[in-house]
C-alpha positions as CSV (number, residue, x, y, z in Angstrom):
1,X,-11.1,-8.5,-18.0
2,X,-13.2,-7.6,-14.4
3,X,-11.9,-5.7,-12.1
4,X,-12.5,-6.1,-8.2
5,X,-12.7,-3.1,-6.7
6,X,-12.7,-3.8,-2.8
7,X,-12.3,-0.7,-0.8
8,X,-12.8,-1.5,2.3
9,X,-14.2,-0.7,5.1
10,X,-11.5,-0.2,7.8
11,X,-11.7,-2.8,10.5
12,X,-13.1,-5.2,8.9
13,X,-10.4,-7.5,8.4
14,X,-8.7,-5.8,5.3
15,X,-4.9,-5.9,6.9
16,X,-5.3,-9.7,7.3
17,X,-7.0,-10.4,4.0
18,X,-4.9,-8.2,1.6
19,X,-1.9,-10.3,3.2
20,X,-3.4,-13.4,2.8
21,X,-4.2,-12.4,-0.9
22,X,-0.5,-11.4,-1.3
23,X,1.1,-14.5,0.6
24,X,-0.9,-16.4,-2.3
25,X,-0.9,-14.0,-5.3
26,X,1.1,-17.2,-7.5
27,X,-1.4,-19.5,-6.7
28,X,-4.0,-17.0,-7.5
29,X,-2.9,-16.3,-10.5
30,X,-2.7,-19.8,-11.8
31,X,-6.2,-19.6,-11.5
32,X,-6.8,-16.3,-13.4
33,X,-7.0,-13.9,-10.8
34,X,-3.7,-11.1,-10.9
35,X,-2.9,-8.7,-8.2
36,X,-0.7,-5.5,-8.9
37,X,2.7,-4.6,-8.7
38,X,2.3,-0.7,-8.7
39,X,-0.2,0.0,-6.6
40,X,1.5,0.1,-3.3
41,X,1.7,-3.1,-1.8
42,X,-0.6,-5.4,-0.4
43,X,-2.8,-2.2,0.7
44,X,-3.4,-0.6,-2.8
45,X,-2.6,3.0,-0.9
46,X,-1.7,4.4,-4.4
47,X,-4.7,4.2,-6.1
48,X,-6.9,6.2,-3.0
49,X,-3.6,8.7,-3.0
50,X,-3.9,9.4,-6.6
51,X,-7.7,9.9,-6.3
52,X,-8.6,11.8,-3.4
53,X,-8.9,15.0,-2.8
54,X,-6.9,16.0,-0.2
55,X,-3.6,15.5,1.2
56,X,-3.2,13.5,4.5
57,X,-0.4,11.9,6.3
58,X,0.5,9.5,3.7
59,X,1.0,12.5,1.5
60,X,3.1,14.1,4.3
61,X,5.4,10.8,4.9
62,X,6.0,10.4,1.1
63,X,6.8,14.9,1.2
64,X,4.0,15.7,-0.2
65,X,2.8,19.0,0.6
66,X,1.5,20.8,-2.3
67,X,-0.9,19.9,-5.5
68,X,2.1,20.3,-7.5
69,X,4.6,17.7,-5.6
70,X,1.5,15.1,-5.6
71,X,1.5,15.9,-9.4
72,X,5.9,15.6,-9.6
73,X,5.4,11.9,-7.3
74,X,2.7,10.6,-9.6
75,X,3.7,11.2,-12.9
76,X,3.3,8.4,-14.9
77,X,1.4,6.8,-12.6
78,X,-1.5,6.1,-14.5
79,X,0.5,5.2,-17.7
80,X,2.6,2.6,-15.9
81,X,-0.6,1.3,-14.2
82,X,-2.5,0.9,-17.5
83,X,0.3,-1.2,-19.2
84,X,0.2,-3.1,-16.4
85,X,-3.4,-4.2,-16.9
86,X,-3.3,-4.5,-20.4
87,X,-0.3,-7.2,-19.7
88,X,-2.2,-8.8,-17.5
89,X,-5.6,-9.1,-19.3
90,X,-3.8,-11.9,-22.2
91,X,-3.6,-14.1,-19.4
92,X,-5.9,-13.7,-16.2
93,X,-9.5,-12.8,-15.9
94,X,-10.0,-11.0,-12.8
95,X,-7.9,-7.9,-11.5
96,X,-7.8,-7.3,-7.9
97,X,-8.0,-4.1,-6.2
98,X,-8.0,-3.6,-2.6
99,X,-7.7,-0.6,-0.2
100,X,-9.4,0.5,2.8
101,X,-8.7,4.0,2.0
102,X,-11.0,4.3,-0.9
103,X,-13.8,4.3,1.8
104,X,-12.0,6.7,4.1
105,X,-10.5,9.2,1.8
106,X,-12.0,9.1,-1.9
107,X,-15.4,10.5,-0.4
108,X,-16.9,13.1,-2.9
109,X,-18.9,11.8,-5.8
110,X,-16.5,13.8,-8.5
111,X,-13.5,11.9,-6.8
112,X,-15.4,8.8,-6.9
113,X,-16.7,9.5,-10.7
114,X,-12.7,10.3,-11.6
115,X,-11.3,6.7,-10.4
116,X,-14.9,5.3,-11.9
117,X,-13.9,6.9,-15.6
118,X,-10.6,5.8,-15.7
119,X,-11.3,1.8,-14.6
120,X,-13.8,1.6,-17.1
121,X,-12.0,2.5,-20.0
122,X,-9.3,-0.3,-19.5
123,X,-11.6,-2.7,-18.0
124,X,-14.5,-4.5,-19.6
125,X,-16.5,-4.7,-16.0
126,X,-16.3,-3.5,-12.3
127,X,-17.8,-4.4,-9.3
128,X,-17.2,-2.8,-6.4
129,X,-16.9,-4.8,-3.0
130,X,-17.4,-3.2,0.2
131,X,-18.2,-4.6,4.0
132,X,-19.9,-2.9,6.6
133,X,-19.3,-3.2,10.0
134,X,-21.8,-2.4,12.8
135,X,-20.8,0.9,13.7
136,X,-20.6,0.7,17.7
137,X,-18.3,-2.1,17.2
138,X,-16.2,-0.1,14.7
139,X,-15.8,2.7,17.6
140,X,-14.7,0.1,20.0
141,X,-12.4,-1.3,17.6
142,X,-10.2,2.3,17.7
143,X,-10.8,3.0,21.3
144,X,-9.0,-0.8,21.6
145,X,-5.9,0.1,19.2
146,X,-5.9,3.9,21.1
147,X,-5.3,1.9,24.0
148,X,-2.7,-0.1,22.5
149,X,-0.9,3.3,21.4
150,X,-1.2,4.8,25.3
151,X,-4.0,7.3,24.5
152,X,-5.8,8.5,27.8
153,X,-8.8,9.6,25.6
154,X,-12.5,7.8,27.1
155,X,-14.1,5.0,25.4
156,X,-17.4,7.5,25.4
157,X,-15.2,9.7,23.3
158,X,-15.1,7.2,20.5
159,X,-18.6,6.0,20.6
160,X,-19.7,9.7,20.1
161,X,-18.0,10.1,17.1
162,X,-20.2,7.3,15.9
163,X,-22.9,9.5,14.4
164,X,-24.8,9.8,11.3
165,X,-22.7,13.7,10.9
166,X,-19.8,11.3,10.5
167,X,-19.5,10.5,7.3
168,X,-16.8,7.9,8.3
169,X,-19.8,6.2,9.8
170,X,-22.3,6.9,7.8
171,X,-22.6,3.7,5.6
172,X,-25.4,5.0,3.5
173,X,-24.6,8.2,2.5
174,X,-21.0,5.9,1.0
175,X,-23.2,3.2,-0.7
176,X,-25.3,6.2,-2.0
177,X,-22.3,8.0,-3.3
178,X,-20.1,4.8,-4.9
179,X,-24.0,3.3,-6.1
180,X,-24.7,6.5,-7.8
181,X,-21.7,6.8,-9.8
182,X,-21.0,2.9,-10.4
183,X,-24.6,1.4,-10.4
184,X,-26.1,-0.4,-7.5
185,X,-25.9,-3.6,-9.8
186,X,-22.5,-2.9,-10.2
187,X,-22.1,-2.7,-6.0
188,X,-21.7,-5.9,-3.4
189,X,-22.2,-4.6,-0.4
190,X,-22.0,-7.0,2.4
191,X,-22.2,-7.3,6.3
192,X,-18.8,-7.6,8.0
193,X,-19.8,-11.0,10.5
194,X,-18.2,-13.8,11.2
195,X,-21.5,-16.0,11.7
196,X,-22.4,-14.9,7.9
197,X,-18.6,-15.3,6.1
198,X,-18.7,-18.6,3.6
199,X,-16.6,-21.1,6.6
200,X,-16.9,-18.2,9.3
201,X,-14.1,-16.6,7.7
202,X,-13.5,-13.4,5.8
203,X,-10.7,-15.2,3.2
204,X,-13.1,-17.6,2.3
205,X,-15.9,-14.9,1.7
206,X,-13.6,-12.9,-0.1
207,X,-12.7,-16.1,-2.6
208,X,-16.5,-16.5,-3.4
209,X,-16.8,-13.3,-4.2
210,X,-14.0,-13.3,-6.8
211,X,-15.7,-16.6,-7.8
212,X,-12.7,-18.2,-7.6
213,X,-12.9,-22.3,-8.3
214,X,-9.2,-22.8,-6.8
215,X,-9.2,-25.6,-4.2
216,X,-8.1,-23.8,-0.7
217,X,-5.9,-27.1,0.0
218,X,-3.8,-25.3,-2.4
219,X,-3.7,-21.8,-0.9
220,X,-1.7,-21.0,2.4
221,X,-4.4,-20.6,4.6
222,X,-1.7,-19.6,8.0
223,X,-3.7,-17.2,9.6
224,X,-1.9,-13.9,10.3
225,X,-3.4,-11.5,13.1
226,X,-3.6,-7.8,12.3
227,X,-5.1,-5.1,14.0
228,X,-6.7,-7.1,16.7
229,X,-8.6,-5.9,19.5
230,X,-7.7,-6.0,23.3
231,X,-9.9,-8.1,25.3
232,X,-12.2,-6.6,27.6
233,X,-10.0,-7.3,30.8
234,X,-6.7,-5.9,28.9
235,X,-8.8,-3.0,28.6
């Protein structure tokens, strides 16, 4: 069994996609294809939780504030998740994955090597997906939802933060880090753009690169909005 191991980046459409996988995780599996049960929802948040390093506010909304409460709210974790795959392999094929906060959170190469040692050993493959939005736009993209939430702070404030120091922004030094401990041919690294998606659209790039042979007449297609920028005037 493969596993898809998309993890992210953030903006680039994952809200909309990993609900759209979700809203059509029956039809999906029909075809092969399962999606997890214990990993948090339609953003696999657990699996980045488990791995990182650090405790942020998701650790802080679930109580977490000490190494040993993250160790009390996991346990089992990897056990449950495990039996879960090993059900799943007798009848699907490919086992998705998906979390913007792999890129945001799992960041050091011993992190990344952790969550790498653990997927291979109850998966025969894994390829890791990743898209890559210009980073300019990226930076306009959360000065548009600071806007939304009433922040004052300047649209230059934003852009600046849009620096190679930055490791948030700094797509090589992340395709360096998950290359080096998964394999470059073991990496799909794509540009986030809607002129280059398979139909102009993200779902449909995201079903070629699960190779998925389902006929899209058969998958719910409604497109559901998330995150979405203000327009320039609403600005």
């Amino acid at each position: 069994m493969k596993c898809l191991l998309h993890i992210g980046t953030e903006k680039t459409g994952t809200t909309t996609l990993q609900s759209w996988l979700y809203n059509n995780r029956e039809q999906l599996s029909r075809v092969g294809i399962f999606l997890s049960n214990n990993l948090g929802g339609a953003n696999n948040r657990l699996i980045p939780a488990f791995f990182q390093g650090f405790l942020d506010d998701w650790a802080k909304r679930k109580g977490i504030s000490n190494e040993v409460e993250k160790e009390q709210y996991f346990e089992g974790f990897l056990e449950l998740l495990k039996d879960e795959i090993l059900t799943a392999k007798k009848t699907h094929h490919l086992y998705v994955i998906t979390s913007e906060h792999l890129h945001s959170r799992v960041r050091k190469q011993e992190e990344i090597a952790r969550l790498y040692k653990y997927l291979v050993g109850v998966f025969d493959e894994v390829e890791v997906v990743c898209y890559f939005r210009d980073q300019f736009d990226v930076a306009i993209s959360y000065f548009s939802t600071a806007l939304q939430n009433n922040s004052s702070t300047s649209v230059e404030a934003f852009v600046e933060q849009a620096k190679p120091e930055n490791y948030y922004y700094n797509y090589l030094q992340i395709a360096d880090n998950w290359a080096g401990v998964f394999g470059k041919e073991n990496c799909n690294f794509r540009i986030y753009d809607r002129s280059k998606f398979t139909n102009n659209d993200i779902r449909f790039d995201f079903l070629s690169v699960m190779g998925c042979n389902i006929d899209p007449t058969f998958l719910n297609m409604d497109r559901t909005l998330s995150n979405e920028s203000l327009y320039l005037l609403q600005s």
